[in-house]
C-alpha positions in Angstrom: -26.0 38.8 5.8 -24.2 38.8 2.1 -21.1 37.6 4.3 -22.3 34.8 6.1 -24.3 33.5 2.8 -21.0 33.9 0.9 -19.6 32.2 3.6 -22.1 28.9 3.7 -21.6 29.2 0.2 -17.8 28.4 0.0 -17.8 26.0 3.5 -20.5 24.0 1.5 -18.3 23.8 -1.8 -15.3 22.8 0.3 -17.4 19.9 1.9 -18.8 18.9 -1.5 -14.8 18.9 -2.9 -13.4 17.1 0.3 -16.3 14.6 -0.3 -15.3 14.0 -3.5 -11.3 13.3 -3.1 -12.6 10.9 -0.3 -14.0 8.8 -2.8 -12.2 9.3 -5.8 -9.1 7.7 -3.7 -11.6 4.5 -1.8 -10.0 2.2 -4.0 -6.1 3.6 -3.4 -5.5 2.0 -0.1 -7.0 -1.3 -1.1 -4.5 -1.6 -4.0 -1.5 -0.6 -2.2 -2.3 -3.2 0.7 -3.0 -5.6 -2.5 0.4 -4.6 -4.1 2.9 -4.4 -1.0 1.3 -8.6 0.0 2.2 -9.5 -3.4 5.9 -7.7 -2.8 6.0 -9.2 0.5 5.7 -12.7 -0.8 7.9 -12.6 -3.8 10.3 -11.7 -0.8 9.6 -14.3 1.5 9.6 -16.6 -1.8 13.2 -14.9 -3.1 14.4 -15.7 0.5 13.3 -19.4 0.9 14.9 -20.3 -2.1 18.4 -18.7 -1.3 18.3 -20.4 2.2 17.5 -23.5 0.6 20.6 -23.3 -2.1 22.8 -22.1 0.8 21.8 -24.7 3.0 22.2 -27.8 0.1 25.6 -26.2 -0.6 26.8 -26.2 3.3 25.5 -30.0 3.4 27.7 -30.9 0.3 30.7 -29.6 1.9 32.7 -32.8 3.0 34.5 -32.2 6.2 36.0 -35.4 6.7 
């Protein structure tokens, strides 16, 4: 019987430790969504404004 209490013993400290990483990192995945949008529209932001200087410049070339 010392065995299997021993045993419940540890399986219950492993829950209780597993429990506790689960919410120590709650709040990880939220900031990295929160971070990578933010990245994601500087880029989109970056890449509008190059377009638009390459696109003004290619109008300004005279052809004629």
């Amino acid at each position: 019987m010392f065995q299997l209490d021993t045993l419940a013993r540890l399986v219950r400290a492993h829950l209780a430790e597993v429990q506790r990483n689960v919410r120590s990192d709650a709040g990880y995945t939220t900031e990295t969504i929160v971070v990578t949008a933010l990245l994601v529209i500087l880029g989109l932001t970056v890449v509008g404004i190059i377009v638009a200087k390459v696109t003004a410049k290619a109008n300004g070339i005279d052809l004629g």
